[in-house]
Backbone bond lengths (Angstrom), bond angles and torsions (degrees), N, CA, C in turn:
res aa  C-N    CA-C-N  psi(-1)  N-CA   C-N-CA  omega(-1)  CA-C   N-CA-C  phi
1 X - - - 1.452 - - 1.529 108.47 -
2 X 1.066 109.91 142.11 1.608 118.10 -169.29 1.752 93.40 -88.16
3 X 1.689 100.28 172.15 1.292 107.38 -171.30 1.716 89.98 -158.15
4 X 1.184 91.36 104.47 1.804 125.43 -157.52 2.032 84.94 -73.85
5 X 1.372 117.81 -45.93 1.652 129.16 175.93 1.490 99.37 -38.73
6 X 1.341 128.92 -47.87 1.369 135.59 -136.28 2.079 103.55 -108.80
7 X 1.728 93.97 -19.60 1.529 108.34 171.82 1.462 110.93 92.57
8 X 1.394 106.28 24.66 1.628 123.28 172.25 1.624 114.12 -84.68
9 X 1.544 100.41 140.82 1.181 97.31 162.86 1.587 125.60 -145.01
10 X 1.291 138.72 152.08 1.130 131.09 -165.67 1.942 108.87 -97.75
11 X 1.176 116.44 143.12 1.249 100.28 -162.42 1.835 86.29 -140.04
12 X 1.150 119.98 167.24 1.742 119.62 179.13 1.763 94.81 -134.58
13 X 1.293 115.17 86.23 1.246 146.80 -179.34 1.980 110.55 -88.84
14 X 1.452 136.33 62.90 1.259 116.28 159.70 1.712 90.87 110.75
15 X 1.764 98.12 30.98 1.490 115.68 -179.33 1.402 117.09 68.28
16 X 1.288 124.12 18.03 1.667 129.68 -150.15 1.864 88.32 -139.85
17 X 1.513 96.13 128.37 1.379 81.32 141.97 1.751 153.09 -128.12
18 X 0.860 132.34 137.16 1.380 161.48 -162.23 1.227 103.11 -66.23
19 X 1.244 118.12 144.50 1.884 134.37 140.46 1.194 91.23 -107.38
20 X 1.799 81.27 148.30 1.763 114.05 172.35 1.682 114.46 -130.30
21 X 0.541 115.34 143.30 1.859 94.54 169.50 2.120 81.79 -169.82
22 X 1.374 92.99 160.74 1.769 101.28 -175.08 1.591 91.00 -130.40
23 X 1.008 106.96 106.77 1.525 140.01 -174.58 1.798 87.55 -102.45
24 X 1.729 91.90 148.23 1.543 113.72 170.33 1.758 122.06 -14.07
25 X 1.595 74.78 -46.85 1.885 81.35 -171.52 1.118 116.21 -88.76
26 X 1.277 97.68 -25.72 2.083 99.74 -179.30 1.441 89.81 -70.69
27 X 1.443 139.77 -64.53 1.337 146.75 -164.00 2.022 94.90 -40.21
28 X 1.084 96.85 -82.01 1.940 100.71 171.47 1.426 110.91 -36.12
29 X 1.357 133.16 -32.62 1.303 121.59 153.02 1.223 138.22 -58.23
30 X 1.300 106.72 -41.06 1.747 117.91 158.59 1.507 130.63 -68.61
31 X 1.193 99.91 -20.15 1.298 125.41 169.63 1.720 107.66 -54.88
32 X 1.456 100.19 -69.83 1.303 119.02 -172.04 1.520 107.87 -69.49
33 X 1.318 111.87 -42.94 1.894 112.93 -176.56 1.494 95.38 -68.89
34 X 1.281 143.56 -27.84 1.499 134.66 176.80 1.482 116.55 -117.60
35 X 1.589 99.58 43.27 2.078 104.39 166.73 1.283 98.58 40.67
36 X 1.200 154.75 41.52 1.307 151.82 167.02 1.870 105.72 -86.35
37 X 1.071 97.86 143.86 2.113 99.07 172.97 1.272 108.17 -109.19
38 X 1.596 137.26 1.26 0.738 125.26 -154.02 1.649 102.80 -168.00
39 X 1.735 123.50 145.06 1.366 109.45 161.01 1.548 107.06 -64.65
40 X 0.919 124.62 -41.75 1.379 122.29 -161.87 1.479 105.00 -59.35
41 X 1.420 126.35 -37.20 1.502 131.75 150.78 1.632 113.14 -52.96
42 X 0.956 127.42 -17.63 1.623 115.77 -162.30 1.594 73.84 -112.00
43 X 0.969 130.58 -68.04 1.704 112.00 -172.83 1.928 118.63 -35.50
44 X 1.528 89.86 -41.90 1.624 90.05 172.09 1.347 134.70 -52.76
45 X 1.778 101.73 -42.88 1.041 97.06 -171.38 1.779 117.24 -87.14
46 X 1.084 102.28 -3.53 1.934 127.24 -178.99 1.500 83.16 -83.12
47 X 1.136 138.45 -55.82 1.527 118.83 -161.05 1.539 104.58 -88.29
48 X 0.806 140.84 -9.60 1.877 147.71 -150.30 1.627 98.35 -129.94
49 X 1.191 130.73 3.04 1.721 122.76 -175.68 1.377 82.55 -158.14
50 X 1.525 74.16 158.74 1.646 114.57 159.21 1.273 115.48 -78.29
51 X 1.643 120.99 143.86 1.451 108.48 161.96 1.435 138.66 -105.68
52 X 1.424 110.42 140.03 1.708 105.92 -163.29 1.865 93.50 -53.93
53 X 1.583 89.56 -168.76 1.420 108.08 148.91 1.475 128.85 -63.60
54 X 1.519 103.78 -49.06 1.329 111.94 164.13 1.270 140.85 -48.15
55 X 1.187 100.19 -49.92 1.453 132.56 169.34 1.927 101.69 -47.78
56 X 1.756 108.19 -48.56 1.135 89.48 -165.77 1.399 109.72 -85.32
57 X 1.126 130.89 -31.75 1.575 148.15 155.66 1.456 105.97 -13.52
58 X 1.326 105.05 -65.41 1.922 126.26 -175.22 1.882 95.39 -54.82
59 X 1.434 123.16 -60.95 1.308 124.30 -148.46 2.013 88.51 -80.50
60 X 0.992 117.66 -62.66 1.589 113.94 164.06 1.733 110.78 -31.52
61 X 1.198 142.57 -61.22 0.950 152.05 -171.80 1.688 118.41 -55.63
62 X 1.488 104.59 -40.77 0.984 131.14 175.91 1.960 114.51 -71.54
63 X 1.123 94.75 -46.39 1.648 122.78 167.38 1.143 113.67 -61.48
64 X 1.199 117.80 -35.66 1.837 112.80 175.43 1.186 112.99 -86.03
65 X 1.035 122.42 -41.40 1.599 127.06 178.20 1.178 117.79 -66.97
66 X 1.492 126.73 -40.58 1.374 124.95 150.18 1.580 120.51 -57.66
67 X 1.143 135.07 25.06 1.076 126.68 -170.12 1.843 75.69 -133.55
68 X 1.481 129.78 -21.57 1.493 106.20 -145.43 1.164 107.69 127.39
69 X 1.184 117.96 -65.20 1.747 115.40 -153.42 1.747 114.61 -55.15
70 X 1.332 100.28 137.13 1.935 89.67 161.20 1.082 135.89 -87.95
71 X 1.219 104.53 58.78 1.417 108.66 178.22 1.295 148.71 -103.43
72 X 1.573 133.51 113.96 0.943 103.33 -174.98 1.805 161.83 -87.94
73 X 1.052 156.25 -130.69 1.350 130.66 165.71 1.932 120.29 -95.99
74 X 1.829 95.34 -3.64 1.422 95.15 -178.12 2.060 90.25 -110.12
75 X 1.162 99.27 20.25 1.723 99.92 -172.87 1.553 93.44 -86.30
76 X 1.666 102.15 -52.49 1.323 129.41 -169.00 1.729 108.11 -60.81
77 X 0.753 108.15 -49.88 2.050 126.67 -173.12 1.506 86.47 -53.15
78 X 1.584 121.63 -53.15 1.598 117.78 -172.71 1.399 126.69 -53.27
79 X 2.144 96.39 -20.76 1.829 105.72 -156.68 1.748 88.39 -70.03
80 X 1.789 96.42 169.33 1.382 85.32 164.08 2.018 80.65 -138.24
81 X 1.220 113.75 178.26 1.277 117.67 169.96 1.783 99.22 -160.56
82 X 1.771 96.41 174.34 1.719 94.06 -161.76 1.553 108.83 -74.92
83 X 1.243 105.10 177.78 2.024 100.87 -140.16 1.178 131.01 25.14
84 X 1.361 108.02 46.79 1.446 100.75 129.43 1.854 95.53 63.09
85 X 1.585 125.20 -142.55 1.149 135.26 -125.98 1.510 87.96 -108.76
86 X 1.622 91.28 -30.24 2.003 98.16 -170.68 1.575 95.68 -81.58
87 X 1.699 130.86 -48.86 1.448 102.86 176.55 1.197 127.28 -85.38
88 X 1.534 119.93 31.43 1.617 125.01 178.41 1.731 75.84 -104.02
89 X 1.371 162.28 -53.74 1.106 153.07 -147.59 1.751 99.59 -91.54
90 X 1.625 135.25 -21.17 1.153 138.27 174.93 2.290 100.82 -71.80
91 X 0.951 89.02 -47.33 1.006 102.46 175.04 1.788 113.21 -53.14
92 X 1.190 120.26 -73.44 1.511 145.58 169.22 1.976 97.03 -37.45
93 X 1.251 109.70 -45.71 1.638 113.52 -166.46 1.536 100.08 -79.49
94 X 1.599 118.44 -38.46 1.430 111.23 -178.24 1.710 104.27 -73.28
95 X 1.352 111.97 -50.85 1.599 99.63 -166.03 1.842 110.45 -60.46
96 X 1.319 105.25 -21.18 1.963 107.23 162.91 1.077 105.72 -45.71
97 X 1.730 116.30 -72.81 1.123 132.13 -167.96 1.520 125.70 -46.09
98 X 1.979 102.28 -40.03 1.831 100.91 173.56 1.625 104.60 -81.58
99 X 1.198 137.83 -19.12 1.177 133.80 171.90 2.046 110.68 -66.60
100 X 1.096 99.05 -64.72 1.673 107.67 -176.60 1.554 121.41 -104.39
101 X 1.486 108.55 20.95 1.402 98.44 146.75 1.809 79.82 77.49
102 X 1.584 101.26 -155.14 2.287 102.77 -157.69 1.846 66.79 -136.96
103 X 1.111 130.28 41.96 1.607 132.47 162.30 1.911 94.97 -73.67
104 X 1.714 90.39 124.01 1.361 101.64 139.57 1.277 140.21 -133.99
105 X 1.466 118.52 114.77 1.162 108.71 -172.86 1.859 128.18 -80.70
106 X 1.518 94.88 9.31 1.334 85.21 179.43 1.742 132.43 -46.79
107 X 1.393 95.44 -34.63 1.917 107.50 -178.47 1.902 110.02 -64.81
108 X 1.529 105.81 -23.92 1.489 105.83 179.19 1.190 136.53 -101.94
109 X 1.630 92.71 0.21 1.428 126.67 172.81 1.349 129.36 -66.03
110 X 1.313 128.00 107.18 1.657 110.31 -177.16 1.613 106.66 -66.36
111 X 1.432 115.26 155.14 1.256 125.34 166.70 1.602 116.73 -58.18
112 X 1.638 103.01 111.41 1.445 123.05 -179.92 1.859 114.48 89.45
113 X 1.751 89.18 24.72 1.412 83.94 175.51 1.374 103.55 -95.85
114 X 1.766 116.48 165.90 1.223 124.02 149.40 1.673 69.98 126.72
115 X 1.827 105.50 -154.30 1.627 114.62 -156.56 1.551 108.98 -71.22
């Protein structure tokens, strides 16, 4: 059972379902996979852009492994779950959301900040 307090989320990835949650290290992973120096940069650029495919692959990838899972990021690229491209990004928007709260920093953001 997930624990929504802790920034977990349960997701049904390849008919299965999954925990995700982005723990310290997954976060420092995203950090590093998107040149970011900072959460406060990785929040920017999650609230201020769109996300590729890649992008969502990486933040899922990142999410499983912080949860535990062994998985890797070309394991993940294979999953498929229902809708397709739009609920792999419903997915990607909630685990933001249990990590950082419905914060946007776009308004405090200087222009061209974040990664």
């Amino acid at each position: 059972m997930v624990n929504r307090l802790r920034g977990e989320i349960s997701a049904a990835l390849d008919g299965r379902k999954w925990t995700l949650v982005l723990t310290l290290g997954a976060l420092a992973e995203l950090e590093e996979a998107f040149s970011c120096k900072s959460l406060t940069d990785l929040l920017s650029r999650f609230s201020a852009e769109t996300l590729s495919a890649k992008d969502i692959i990486t933040l899922l990838g990142a999410g499983l492994r912080g949860a535990g899972n062994d998985v890797s990021d070309d394991q993940v690229a294979m999953m498929q779950t229902a809708g397709g491209a739009a609920g792999f990004a419903a997915i990607a928007a909630d685990l933001l959301r249990a990590t950082f709260g419905d914060q946007d920093v776009s308004d405090e953001s200087e222009e061209g900040a974040g990664c």
